[in-house]
C-alpha positions in Angstrom: -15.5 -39.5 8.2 -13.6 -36.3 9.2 -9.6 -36.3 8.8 -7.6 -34.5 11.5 -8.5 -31.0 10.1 -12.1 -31.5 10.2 -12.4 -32.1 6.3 -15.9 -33.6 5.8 -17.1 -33.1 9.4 -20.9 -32.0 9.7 -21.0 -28.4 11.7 -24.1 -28.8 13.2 -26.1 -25.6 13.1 -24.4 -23.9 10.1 -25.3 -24.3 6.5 -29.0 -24.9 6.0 -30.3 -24.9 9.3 -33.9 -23.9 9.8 -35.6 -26.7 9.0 -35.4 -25.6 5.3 -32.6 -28.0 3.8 -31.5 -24.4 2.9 -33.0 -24.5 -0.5 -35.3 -20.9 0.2 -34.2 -17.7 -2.0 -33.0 -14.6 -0.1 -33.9 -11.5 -1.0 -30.0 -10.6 -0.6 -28.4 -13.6 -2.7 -28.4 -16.9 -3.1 -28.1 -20.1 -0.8 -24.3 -21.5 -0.9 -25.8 -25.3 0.3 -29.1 -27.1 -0.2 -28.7 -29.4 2.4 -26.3 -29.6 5.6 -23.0 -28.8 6.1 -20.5 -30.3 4.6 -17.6 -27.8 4.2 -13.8 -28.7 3.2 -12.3 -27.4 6.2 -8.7 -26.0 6.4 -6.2 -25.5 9.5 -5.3 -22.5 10.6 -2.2 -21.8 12.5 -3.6 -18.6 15.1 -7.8 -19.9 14.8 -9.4 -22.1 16.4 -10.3 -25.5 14.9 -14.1 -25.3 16.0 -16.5 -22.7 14.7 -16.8 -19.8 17.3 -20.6 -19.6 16.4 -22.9 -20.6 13.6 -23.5 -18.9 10.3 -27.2 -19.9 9.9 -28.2 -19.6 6.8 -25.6 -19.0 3.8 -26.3 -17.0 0.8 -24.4 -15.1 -1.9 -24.9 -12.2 -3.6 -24.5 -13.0 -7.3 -21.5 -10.6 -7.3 -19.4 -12.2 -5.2 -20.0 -15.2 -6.5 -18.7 -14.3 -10.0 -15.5 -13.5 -8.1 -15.5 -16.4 -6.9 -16.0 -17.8 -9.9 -12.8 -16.0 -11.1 -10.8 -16.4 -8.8 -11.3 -20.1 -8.8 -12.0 -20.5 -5.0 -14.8 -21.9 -3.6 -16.6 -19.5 -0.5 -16.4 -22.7 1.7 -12.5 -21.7 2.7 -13.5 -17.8 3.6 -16.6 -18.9 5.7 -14.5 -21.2 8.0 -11.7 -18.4 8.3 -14.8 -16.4 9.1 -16.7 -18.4 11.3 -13.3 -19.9 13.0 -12.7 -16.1 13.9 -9.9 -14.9 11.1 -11.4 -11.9 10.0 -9.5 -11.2 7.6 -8.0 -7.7 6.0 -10.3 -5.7 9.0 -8.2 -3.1 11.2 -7.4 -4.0 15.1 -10.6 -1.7 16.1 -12.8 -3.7 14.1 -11.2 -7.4 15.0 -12.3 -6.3 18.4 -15.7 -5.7 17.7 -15.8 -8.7 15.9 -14.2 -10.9 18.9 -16.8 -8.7 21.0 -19.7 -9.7 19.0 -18.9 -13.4 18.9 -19.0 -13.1 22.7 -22.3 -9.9 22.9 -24.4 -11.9 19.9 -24.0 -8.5 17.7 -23.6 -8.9 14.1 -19.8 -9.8 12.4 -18.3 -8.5 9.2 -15.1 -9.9 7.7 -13.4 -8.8 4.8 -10.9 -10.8 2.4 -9.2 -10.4 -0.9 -9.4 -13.4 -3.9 -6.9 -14.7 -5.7 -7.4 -11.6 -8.2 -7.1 -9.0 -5.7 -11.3 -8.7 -5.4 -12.1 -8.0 -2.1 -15.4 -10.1 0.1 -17.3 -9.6 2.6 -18.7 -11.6 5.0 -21.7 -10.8 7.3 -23.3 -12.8 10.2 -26.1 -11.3 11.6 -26.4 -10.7 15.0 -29.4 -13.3 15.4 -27.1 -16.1 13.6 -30.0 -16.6 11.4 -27.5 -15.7 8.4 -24.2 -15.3 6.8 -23.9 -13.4 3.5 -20.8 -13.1 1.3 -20.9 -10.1 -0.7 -18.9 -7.5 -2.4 -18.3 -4.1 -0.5 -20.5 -2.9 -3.8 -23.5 -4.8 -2.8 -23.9 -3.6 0.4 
């Protein structure tokens, strides 16, 4: 059951989606969930509470996950900035293009900084077959 913030709601669509239980390997990193969508979900004052669009499949590269590691925070509160439309530490020009692509279907990028100052990425493709987190290293 879902609290008022959406805190063990399903997305439907997101993690895992494909018919896969999102258990595959990607070539790019790793997959974030084996099965559904369960994500703790946090409120937002400026974003939406729904997801603007879905992240398909979620995977890791192994680099950003050992800063996540680190840092002690789990990717689950980045992707629903992300996918709620808080892009993070991008300039106005590309927070357009991003609001443009959730609206075109072109790909979205995000960028945030840990707890220790290591700055993510995140990447939906324009297809919404995928969302990667990643270090601006591993691209």
């Amino acid at each position: 059951m879902a609290d008022q913030f959406g805190v063990g709601k399903k997305w439907d669509g997101c993690l895992g989606d494909g018919g896969s239980g999102g258990s595959e390997r990607k070539s790019h990193g790793e997959p974030l969930a084996n099965s559904g969508c369960l994500i703790g979900m946090v409120a937002f004052n400026n974003a939406p509470k729904r997801p603007l669009f879905v992240l398909g499949q979620v995977v890791a590269t192994p680099g950003a996950l050992e800063a996540l590691g680190k840092s002690g925070e789990s990717a689950a509160s980045f992707l629903v900035r992300h996918a709620r439309g808080d892009w993070g530490d991008v300039d106005g020009e590309d927070g357009e293009l991003n609001d443009h692509a959730v609206l075109e279907g072109s790909r979205i990028v995000s960028a945030y900084r840990t707890r220790t100052n290591e700055k993510l990425w995140i990447i939906t493709e324009a297809d919404r077959a995928s969302t990667c987190v990643l270090l601006p290293s591993e691209y």
